[in-house]
C-alpha positions as CSV (number, residue, x, y, z in Angstrom):
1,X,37.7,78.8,-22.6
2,X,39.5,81.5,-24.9
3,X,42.7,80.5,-22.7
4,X,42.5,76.8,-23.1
5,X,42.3,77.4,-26.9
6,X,45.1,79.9,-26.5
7,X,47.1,76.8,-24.3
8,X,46.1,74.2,-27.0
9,X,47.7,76.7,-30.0
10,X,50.8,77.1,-28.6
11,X,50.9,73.2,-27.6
12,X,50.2,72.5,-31.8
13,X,53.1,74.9,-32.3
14,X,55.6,73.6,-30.2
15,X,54.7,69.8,-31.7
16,X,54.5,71.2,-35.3
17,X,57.9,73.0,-34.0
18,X,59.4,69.6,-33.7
19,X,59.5,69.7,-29.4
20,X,60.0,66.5,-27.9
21,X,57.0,64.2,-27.8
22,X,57.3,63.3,-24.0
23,X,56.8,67.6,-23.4
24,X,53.8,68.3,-26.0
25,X,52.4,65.1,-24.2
26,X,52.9,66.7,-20.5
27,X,51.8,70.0,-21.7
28,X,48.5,68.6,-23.2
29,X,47.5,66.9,-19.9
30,X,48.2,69.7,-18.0
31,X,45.6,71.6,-20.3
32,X,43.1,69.0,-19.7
33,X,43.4,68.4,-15.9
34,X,41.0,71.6,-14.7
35,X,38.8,70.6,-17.8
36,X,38.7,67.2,-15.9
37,X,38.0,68.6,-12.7
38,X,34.8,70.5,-13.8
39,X,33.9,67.2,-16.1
40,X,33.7,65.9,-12.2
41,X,32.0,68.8,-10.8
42,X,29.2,68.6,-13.6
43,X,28.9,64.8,-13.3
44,X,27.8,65.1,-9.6
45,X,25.5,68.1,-10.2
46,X,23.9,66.3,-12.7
47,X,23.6,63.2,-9.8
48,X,22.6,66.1,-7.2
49,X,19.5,67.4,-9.7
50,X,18.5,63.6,-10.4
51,X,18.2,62.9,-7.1
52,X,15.9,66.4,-6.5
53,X,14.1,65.1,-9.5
54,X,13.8,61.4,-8.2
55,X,12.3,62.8,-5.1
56,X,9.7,65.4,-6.1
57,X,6.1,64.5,-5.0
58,X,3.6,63.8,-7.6
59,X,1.9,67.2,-6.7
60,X,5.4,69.2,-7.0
61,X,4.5,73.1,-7.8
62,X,5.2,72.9,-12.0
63,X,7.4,75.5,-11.8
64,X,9.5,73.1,-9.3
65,X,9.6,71.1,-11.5
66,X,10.4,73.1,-14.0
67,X,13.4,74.6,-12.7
68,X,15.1,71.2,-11.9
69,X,14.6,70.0,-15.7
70,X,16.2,73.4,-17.0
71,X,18.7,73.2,-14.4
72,X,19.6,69.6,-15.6
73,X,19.3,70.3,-19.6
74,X,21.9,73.3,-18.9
75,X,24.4,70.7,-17.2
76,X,23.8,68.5,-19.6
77,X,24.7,70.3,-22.2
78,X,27.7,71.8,-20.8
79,X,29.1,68.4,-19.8
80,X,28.3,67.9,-23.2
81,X,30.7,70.8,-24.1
82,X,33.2,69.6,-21.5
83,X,33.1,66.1,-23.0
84,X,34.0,67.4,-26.5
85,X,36.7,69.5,-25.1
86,X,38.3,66.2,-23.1
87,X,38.3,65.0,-26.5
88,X,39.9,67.4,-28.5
89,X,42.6,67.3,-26.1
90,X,42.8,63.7,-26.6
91,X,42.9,63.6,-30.3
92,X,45.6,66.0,-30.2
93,X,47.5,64.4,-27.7
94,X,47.6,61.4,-30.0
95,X,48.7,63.1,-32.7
96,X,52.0,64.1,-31.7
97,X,53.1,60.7,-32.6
């Protein structure tokens, strides 16, 4: 993440720098792309843990149980995280102009 926010500085310099619009656009969707891909990534480990969670037996061991619901509150709140970055990204993108 420190290098996305490093890529996302030098993106705000070049547009506060006057580049052209078209360029600060391209650069801040490259940025976002592998932020994207895990967004993905998270999305269907979130549908993989569901489903593990959809199919435990009433009589599940708790600490089963247990794991899957910690394992889905941590992707949850790193697609969370992810979903604030996308949008960051967005906003600035916008800005440009």
């Amino acid at each position: 993440m420190f290098e996305l926010n490093e890529q996302l500085d030098e993106i705000r310099e070049l547009r506060e720098g006057g580049a052209d619009p078209a360029e600060v656009a391209r650069r801040f969707e490259k940025a976002k792309a592998p932020i994207e891909a895990r967004r993905v990534e998270h999305e269907q480990r979130v549908a993989q843990l569901s489903e593990r969670w959809d199919a435990l037996r009433a009589d599940a061991p708790a600490e089963e149980r247990r794991g899957i619901l910690e394992a889905l509150r941590q992707c949850v709140l790193e697609r969370n995280y992810i979903t604030n970055l996308i949008g960051t990204i967005d906003r600035e993108a916008s800005a440009h102009g």
